[in-house]
C-alpha positions as CSV (number, residue, x, y, z in Angstrom):
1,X,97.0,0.5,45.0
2,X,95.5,1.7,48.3
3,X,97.2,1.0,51.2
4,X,93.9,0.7,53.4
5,X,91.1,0.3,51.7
6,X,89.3,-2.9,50.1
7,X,89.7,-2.8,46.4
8,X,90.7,-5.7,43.7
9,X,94.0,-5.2,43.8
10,X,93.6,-5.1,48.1
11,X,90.7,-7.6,49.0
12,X,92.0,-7.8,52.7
13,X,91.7,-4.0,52.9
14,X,88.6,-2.3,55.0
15,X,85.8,-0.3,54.3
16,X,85.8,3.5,54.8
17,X,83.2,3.3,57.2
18,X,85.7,1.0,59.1
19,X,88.7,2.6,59.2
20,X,87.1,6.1,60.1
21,X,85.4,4.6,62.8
22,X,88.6,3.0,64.7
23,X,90.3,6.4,63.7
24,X,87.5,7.9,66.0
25,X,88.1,5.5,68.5
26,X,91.4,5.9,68.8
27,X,91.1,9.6,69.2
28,X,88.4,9.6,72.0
29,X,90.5,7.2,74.0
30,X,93.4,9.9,73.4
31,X,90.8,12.8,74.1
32,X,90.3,10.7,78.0
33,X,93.7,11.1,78.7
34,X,93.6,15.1,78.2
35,X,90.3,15.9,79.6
36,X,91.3,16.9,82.8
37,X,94.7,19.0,81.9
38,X,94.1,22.7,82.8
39,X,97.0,23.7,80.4
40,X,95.7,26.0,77.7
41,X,97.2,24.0,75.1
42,X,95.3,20.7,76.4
43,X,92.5,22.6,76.1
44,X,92.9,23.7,72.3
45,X,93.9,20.3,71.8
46,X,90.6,18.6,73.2
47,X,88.4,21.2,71.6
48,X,90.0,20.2,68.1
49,X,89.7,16.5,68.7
50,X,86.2,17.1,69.7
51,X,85.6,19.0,66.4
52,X,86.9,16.6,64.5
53,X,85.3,14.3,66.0
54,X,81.7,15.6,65.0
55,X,83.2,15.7,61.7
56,X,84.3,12.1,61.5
57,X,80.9,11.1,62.3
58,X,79.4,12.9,59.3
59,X,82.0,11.3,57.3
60,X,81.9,7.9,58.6
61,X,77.4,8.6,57.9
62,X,78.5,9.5,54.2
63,X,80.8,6.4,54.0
64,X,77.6,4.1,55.4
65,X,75.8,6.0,52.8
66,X,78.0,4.7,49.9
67,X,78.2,1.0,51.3
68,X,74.4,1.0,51.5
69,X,73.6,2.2,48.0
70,X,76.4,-0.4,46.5
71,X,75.0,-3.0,48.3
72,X,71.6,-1.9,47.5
73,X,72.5,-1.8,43.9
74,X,74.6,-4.9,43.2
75,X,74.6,-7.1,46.2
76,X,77.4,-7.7,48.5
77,X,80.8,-6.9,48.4
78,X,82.8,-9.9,46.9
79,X,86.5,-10.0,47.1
80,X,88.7,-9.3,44.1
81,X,85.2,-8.2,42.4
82,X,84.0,-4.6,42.1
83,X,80.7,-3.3,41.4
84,X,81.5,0.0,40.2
85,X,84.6,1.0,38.3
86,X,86.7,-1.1,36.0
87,X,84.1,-3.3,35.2
């Protein structure tokens, strides 16, 4: 059972998308609080988050991806239902 994400087992849970997105959040509002530190290590800090962050937002694009071909394909999510897997 996932400890996050929708699924049957987890109807409550969120979507990919969703959970990547408030990771990225939570990192920019850490990245603020950085930005002007003039320690190296700040600096190779920030650069990483800012890295990662380009690469959450390709993620988070490839997440939307999925949501929109599922939905596409067999409607809307419902809970305790999936579309795909163990039918």
């Amino acid at each position: 059972m996932t400890h996050f994400l929708m699924t049957d087992e987890n109807p409550e849970g969120y979507k990919l998308e969703d959970i990547l997105a408030l990771i990225r959040r939570d990192i920019i509002l850490r990245a603020t609080k950085i930005v002007d530190d003039p320690k190296p290590q700040a600096k190779q800090v920030l650069d990483n988050n800012i890295r990662i962050l380009g690469l959450l937002g390709e993620c988070i694009g490839i997440a939307e991806s999925s949501t929109k071909t599922l939905d596409k394909e067999f409607g809307p999510a419902v809970k305790g239902k999936p579309r795909i897997g163990n039918l």
